[in-house]
N, C-alpha and C positions, 0 to 999 in steps of 0.2 A: 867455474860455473858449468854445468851441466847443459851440454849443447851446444858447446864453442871449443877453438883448436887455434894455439900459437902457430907460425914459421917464421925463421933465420933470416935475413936480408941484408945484406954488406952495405959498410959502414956508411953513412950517410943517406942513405936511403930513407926515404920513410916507411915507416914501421905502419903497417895495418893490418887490422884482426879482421878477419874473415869470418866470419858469421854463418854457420850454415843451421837453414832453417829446419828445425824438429820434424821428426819424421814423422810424417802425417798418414795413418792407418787408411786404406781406400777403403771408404764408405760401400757396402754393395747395394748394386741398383737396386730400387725398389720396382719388387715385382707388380707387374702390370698383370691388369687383371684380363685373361681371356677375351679375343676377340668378338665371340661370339654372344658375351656378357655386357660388353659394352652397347648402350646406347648411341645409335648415331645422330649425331645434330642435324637437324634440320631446319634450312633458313628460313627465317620469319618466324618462327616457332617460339613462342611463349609458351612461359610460364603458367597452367590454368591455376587460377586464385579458388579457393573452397566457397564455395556459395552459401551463405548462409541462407538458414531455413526463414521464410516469411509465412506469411499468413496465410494458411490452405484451405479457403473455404470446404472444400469435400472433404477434407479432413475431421475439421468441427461441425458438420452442420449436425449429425446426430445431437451432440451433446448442446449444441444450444438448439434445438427445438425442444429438448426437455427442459432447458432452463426456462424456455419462454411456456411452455406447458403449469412449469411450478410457479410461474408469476401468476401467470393468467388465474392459476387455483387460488393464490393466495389475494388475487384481487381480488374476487369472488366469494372469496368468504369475509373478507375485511369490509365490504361492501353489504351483504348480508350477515354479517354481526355473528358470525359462525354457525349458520344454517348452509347445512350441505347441499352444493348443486345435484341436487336429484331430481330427474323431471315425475310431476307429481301424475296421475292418474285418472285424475278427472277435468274434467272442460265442462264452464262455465258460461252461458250464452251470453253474446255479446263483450265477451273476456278473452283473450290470447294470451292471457297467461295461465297454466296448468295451476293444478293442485294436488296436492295427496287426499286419499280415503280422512287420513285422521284432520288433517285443514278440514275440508268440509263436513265432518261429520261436528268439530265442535262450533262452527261457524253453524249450524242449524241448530245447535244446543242455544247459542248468545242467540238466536234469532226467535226460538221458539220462546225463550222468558220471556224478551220483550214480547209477542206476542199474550202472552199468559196475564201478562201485566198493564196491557191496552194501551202498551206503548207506539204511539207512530213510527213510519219505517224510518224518520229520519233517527230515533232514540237507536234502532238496531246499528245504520251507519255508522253513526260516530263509535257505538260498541266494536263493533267489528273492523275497523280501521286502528284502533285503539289496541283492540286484541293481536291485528296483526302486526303493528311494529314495534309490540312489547315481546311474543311471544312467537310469530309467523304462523299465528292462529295454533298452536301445540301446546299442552299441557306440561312446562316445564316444570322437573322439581331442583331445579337451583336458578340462579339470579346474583344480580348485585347485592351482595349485601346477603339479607335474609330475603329477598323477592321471590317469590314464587307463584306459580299456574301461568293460567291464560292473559291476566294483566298484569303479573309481575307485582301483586300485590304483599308488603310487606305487614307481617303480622305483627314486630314493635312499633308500628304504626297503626296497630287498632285495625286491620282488615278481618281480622278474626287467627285462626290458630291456622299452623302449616298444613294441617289435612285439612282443614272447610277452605282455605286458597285455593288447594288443590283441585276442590269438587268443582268443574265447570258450571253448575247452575247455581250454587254457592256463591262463585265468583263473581260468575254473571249478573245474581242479582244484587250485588253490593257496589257493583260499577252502576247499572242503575239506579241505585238509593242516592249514592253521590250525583251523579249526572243530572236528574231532576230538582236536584239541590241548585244548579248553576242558572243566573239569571241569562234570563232571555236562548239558553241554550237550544231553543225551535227553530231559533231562526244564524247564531251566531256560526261565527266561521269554524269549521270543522276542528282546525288544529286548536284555537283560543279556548272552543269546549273541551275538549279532550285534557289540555293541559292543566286545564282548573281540577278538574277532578283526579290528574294521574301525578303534576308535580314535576313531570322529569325534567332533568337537565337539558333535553334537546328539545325544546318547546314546539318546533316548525316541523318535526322528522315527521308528525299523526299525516300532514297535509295530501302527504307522495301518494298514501293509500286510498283519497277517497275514492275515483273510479272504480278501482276495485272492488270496496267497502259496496258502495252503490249495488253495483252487475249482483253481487252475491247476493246483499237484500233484497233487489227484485226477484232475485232464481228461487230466493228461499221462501218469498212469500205469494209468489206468484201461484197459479193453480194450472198454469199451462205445464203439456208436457216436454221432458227432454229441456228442461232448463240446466239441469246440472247432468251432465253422463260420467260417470264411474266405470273405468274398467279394473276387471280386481284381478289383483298380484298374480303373475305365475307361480305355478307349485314349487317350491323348492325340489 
C-alpha cells in the first residue's frame, strides 16, 4: 500500500508495522495584507448600521403644495360646475362677489325684458338666479343634453330652435312666458318657482343664488349712480 514500510524483528517478538504518515506539502502563509492597509480596531467601536431614508418634509414640500394647488383647482371647478376661477371685473353694490363684463352685460339683457314686459323686480330675481346657476349668467352653446344659452333651455323640449336659445332676449322671454304661467309664483319661494318652470334635477341649487339675484336687480333697475362699476380688460 502506498505509504507504509515492513522491518525484521527476531523470533518471537511481536511484529508491528509502522505507519508513516503521508507527506504533507507545507501550505504557504497567506499573505497578510500591508500594515498600513489594515484597519485598526478600535474599542467600543460598532458597527454603523445604514440608515434608512424617512420622510423629509423639505424634501417634498414643493411637490405637495402643487398637489394641494391641483386639489384646491379641481375643487373649485367641481363646485362651480366647470366655470373657471377668474376674478370677474365688475362690482356690484351691496355684492362682494365680483363679475365679468359678459355676466353683467346679459344679466341687464334678463332685466331689461322683464322690464319691457312690466314685469315686477321680483319676475327679474328669480330670472336671474335661474340664469345663474344654469349658465353663471354666460351664453352657453353646449349643455346636458341638447341645453343651451342662458337657461340651459332644451329645443326637443319645445324651447324653440338652438339659435333662438341662443339669442339672450329670445330666451329671456320664454322663461318669462313659463314663469307667469306658475301659480302664485309673486309671492312663492324662489327655488319652488324656478323649478316649476326649469325641471332640473337639483331642485334646491336656484335658492344659493337669491342674494345675488336680489343686489343685481336692484343695481339693474335702480337709477342711482355707480351701482354696478366695470373696469375693462387690459390690452393684450
Amino acid at each position: 500500500m502506498a505509504g507504509s514500510s515492513s522491518t525484521s524483528h527476531p523470533a518471537g517478538a511481536r511484529r508491528t508495522t509502522t505507519r508513516r504518515r503521508p507527506s504533507q506539502k507545507r501550505r504557504p502563509a497567506a499573505r497578510r495584507r500591508p500594515a498600513a492597509r489594515r484597519r485598526p480596531a478600535v474599542a467600543g467601536r460598532k458597527k454603523k448600521a445604514r440608515r434608512k431614508k424617512g420622510w423629509d418634509a423639505k424634501r417634498w414640500w414643493p411637490a405637495l403644495l402643487l398637489a394641494a394647488a391641483v386639489v384646491v383647482g379641481l375643487a373649485w371647478d367641481t363646485e362651480n360646475e366647470g366655470v373657471p376661477g377668474v376674478p370677474g371685473h365688475c362690482t356690484v353694490a351691496g355684492l362682494s362677489m365680483t363679475l365679468t363684463a359678459e355676466q353683467v352685460a346679459n344679466a341687464a339683457t334678463i332685466a331689461a325684458v322683464g322690464r319691457d314686459r312690466g314685469l315686477p323686480e321680483r319676475a327679474i330675481v328669480i330670472a336671474l338666479a335661474t340664469a345663474q346657476q344654469e349658465s353663471r349668467l354666460r351664453n352657453l352653446d353646449y349643455g346636458d343634453r341638447d341645453s343651451l344659452g342662458l337657461f340651459q333651455q332644451r329645443p326637443s323640449s319645445g324651447w324653440g330652435t338652438e339659435a333662438e336659445v341662443q339669442d339672450p332676449v329670445y330666451a329671456a322671454n320664454k322663461f318669462y312666458d313659463h314663469l307667469v304661467e306658475v301659480p302664485g309664483w309673486e309671492t312663492g319661494r324662489l327655488t319652488d318657482v324656478a323649478q316649476n318652470v326649469q325641471r332640473s334635477g337639483f331642485p334646491e341649487a336656484y335658492q344659493q343664488w337669491s342674494e345675488l339675484a336680489e343686489k343685481l336687480a336692484a343695481a339693474q333697475i335702480s337709477e342711482l349712480p355707480d351701482q354696478i362699476t366695470c373696469i375693462p380688460d387690459p390690452a393684450p
